[in-house]
VMD Tcl script that draws the C-alpha trace (Angstrom):
set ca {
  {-29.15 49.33 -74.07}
  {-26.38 49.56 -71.77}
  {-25.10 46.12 -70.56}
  {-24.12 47.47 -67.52}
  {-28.64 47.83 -66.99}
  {-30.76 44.66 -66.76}
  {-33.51 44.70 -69.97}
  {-36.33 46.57 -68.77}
  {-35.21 47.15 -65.29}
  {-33.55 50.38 -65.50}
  {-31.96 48.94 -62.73}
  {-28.09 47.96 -62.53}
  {-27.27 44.64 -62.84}
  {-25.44 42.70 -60.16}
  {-21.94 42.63 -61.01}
  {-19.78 39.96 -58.77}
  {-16.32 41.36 -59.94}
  {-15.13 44.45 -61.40}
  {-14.17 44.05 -65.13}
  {-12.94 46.12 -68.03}
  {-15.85 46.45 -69.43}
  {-17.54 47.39 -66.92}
  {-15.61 50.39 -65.99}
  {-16.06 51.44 -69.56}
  {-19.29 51.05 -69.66}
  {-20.32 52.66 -66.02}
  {-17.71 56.15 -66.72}
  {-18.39 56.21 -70.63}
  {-14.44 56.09 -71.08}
  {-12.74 54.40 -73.64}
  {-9.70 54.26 -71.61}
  {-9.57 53.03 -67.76}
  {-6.74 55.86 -66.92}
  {-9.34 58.38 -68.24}
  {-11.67 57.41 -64.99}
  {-11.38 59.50 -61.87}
  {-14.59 58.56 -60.48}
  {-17.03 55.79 -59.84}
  {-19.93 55.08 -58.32}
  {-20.21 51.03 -57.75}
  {-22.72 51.20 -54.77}
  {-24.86 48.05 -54.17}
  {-23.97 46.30 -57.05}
  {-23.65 42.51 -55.60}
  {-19.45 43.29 -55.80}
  {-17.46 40.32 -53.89}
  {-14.34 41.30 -55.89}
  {-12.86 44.69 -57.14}
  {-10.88 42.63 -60.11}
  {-8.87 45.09 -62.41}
  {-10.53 48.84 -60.88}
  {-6.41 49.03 -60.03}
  {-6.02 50.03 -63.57}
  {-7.77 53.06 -63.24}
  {-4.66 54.51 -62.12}
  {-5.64 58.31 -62.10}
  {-9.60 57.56 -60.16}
  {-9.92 60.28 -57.53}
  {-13.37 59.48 -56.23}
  {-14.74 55.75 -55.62}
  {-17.94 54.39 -53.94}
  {-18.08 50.61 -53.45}
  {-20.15 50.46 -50.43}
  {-22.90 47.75 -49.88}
  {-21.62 45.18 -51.65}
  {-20.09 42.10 -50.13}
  {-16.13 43.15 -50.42}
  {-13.42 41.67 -47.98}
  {-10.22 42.16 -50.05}
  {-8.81 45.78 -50.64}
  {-5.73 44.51 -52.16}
  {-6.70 45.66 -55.98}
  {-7.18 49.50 -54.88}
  {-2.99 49.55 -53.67}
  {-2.11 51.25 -57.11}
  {-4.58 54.03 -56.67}
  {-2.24 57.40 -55.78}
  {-4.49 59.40 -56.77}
  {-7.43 58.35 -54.47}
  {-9.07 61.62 -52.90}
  {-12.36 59.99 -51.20}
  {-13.38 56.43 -50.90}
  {-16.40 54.77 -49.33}
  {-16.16 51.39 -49.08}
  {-19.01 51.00 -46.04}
  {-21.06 47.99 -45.26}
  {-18.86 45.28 -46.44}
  {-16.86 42.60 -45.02}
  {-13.55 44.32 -44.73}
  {-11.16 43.50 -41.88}
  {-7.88 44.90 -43.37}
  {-6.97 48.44 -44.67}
  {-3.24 47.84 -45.36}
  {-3.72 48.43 -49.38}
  {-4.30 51.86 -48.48}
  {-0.97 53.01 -46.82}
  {0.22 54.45 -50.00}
  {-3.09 56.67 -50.99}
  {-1.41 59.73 -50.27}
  {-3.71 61.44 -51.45}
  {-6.14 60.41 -49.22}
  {-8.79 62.73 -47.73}
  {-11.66 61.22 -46.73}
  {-12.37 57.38 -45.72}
  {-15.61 55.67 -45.10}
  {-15.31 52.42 -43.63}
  {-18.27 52.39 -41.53}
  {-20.30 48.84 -41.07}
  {-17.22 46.61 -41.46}
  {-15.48 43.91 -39.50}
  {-12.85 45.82 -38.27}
  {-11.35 44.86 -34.85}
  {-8.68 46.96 -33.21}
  {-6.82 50.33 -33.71}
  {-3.44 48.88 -35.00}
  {-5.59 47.52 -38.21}
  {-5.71 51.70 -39.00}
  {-2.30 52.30 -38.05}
  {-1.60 52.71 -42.26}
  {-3.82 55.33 -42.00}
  {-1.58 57.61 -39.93}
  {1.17 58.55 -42.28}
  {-1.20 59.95 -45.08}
  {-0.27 63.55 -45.03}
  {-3.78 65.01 -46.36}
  {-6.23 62.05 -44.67}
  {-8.33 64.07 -42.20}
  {-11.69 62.54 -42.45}
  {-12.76 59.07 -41.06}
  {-16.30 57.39 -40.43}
  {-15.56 53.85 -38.49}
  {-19.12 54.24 -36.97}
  {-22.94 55.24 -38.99}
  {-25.35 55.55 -36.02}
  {-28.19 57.04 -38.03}
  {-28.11 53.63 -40.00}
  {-26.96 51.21 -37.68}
  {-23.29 50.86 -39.42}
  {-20.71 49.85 -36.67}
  {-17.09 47.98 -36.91}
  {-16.18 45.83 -33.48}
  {-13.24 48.77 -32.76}
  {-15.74 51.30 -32.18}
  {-16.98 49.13 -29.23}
  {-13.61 49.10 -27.46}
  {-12.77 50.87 -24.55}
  {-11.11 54.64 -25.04}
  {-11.89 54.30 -29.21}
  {-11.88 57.70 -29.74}
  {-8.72 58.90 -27.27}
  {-6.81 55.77 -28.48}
  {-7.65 56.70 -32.43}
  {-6.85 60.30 -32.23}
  {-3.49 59.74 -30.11}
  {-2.71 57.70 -33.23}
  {-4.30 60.08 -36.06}
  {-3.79 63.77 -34.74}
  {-4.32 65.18 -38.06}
  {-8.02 64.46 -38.03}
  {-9.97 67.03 -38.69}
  {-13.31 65.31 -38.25}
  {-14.55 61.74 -37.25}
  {-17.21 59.85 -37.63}
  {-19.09 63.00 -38.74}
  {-17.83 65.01 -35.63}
  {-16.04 68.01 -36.13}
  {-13.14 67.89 -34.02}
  {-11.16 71.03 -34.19}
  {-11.66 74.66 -34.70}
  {-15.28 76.82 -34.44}
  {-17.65 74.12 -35.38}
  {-15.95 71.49 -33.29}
  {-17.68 73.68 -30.45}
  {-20.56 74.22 -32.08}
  {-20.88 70.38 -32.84}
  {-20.11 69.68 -28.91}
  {-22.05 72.50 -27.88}
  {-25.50 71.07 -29.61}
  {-24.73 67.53 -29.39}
  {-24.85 68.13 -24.81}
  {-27.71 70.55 -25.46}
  {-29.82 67.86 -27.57}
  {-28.95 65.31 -25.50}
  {-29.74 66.78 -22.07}
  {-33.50 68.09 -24.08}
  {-33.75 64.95 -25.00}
  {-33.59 63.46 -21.44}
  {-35.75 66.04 -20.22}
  {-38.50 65.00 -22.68}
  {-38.22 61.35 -22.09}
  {-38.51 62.29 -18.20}
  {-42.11 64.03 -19.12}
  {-40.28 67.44 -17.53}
  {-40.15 69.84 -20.58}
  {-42.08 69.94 -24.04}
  {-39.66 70.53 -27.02}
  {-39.59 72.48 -30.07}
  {-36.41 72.92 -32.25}
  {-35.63 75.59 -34.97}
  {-33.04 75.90 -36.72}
  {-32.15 77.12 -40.42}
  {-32.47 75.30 -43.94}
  {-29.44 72.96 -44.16}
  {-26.64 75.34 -45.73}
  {-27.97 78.51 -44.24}
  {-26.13 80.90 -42.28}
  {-28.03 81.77 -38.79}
  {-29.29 80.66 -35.80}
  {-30.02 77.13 -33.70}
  {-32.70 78.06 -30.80}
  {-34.18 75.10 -28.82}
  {-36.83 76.07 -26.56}
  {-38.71 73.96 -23.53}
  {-41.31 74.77 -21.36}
  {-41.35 73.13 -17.57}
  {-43.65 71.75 -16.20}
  {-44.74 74.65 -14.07}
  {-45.48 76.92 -17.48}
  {-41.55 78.79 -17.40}
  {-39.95 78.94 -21.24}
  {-36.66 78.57 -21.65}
  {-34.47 79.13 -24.90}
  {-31.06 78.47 -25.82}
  {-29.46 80.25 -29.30}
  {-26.65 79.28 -31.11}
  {-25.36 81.13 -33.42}
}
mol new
graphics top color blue
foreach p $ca { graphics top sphere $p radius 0.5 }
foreach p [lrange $ca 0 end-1] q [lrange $ca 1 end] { graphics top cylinder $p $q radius 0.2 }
display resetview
C-alpha cells in the first residue's frame, strides 16, 4: 500500500510539508525532474519543502491547504498552470520568473492591493487570472477595492480572461451579453414581474442560449444567442 494513502482509508494522508518521497510516490517517478504535474489538493500542506526540485513540473495544484510561503516554487520555469486557491498567501513575488506562465489561480487568499501582482505583468504568455471564486465564496481583500478590475487590467493588458470572464474577442461579448441579460431576468423574477425558463445547450455544444419570460399580463418574450 502506497504510503502516500492512510491504511484502509483510500484516502490521502495529510501531508504538512512536501518531501522527496512524496513526490515520488504521488507522480510514480523515480526522478523529481521527471514530474511535470501534480495534484496536491487538500492535503493539510503548510509548507511546499523541496517541490522546487521538480524543475521541469508544468502543471501544479496545491489549493486548500494552509500555504503562506511561495518562495520554494521560484525555480519552476517551466510552470504552465498553477492553482494555489484557498490558502493563506499574501505574496506572489516567487513567481516573477515563471515565464511560462499561463494560467494563475489565486482565488480565496489574503491578498491586499494591486502592486502585490505587479510580478505578474512581465510574464509574456500569463493571460489567465482568478483573484475572486463567487460560486464558492473564494475572495482576496483586493477584489474589494475600489476600480479592481480597471486598476488590474491597466496593469495586465495581456489578459485574456479574468476571474472566469472572457475579456476580449467574440465570447467576451457573448460573456457580457448573458451576464446583463441574466442579471436583469433575474431582477425581474425577484420583482414577481416575469416567470423564467432558460435553455441552453449541453456544456461543449455548439448552438443556441434562448431565455424566455412571460409578464405578468400573459405576453412571452425570448431572447437568442447564438
Amino acid at each position: 500500500m502506497s504510503e502516500d494513502t492512510e491504511k484502509g482509508a483510500g484516502e490521502p494522508k495529510p501531508l504538512s510539508q512536501v518531501t522527496q518521497q512524496a513526490l515520488k510516490t504521488h507522480s510514480g517517478e523515480f526522478e523529481l525532474d521527471s514530474i511535470t504535474y501534480i495534484n496536491f489538493r487538500d492535503r493539510g500542506i503548510n509548507d511546499l519543502g523541496c517541490i522546487g526540485e521538480c524543475t521541469n513540473l508544468q502543471h501544479l495544484n496545491v489549493s486548500m491547504n494552509d500555504i503562506s510561503r511561495l518562495a520554494p516554487l521560484s525555480p519552476l520555469k517551466h510552470l504552465v498552470t498553477l492553482d494555489i486557491s484557498a490558502n493563506r498567501i499574501t505574496q506572489l513575488d516567487a513567481l516573477k520568473d515563471a515565464d511560462s506562465l499561463h494560467t494563475l489561480n489565486a482565488a480565496g487568499n489574503l491578498i491586499s492591493s494591486i502592486d502585490k501582482l505587479a510580478c505578474l505583468a512581465k510574464l509574456e504568455h500569463f493571460s489567465n487570472l482568478r483573484l475572486q471564486d463567487k460560486v464558492h465564496e473564494l475572495f482576496n481583500p483586493v477584489c474589494h477595492g475600489a476600480s479592481y478590475k480597471k486598476r488590474l487590467l491597466s496593469m495586465m493588458p495581456r489578459l485574456k480572461v479574468l476571474d472566469g470572464e472572457v475579456l476580449s474577442g467574440k465570447g467576451s461579448e457573448v460573456f457580457k451579453i448573458c451576464s446583463e441579460i441574466d442579471a436583469a431576468l433575474q431582477a425581474a423574477h425577484d420583482s414577481g414581474l416575469y416567470a423564467i425558463n432558460t435553455s441552453k445547450p449541453p456544456s461543449g455544444a455548439s448552438g443556441e442560449c434562448s431565455v424566455q419570460f412571460v409578464g405578468v399580463a400573459g405576453v412571452h418574450f425570448a431572447v437568442i444567442v447564438h
